[in-house]
Phi, psi and omega in degrees: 000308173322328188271331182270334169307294177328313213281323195292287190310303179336293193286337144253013174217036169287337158308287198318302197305339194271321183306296230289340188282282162004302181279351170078038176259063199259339163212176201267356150238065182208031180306194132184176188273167150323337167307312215255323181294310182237084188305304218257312188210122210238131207321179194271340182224048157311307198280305194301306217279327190282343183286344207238307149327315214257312187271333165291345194087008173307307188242164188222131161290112165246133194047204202277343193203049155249126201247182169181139180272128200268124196283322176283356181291330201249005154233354178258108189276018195243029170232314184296304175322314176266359152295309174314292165312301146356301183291302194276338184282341180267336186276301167315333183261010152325284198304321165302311190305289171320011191233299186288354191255357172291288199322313214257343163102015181297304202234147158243131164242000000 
């Protein structure tokens, strides 16, 4: 499962993986911006894929508009895959809680 998320990640964010390497962005202090990831012209879903990079952890944030690709991250995809699971497996029992704490008359929803 781990090989096919790596292929699935690889395959939608390898332009990037390709920039932050080409820029030595690699630790944070060798970050750089957007500007500086893409100079002339910038994918058509720049913003959603750094956001989503940004939340498995993948690319890392220094300050307000510095990025950098943390390289062990992209590749061990069986810590992003269980971050994902995580997310969701916390959301249902969110969801439980709040639905029992509905039944009882604690909270209204």
């Amino acid at each position: 499962m781990s090989d096919v998320y790596k292929n699935m990640m690889d395959s939608a964010f390898g332009e990037y993986y390709v920039r932050f390497k080409a820029l030595n962005a690699l630790s944070k202090e060798n970050a750089v911006t957007i500007k500086a990831l893409f100079p002339e012209k910038r994918p058509l879903f720049w913003r959603d894929k750094m956001h989503k990079m940004l939340s498995m952890g993948v690319v890392k944030r220094v300050g307000f508009n510095r990025y950098w690709l943390d390289e062990a991250r992209t590749t061990d995809t069986k810590a992003v895959l269980l971050n994902r699971l995580f997310v969701i497996v916390g959301a249902f029992l969110l969801a439980a809680v709040l639905l029992l704490l509905n039944h009882f008359g604690i909270i209204a929803l």
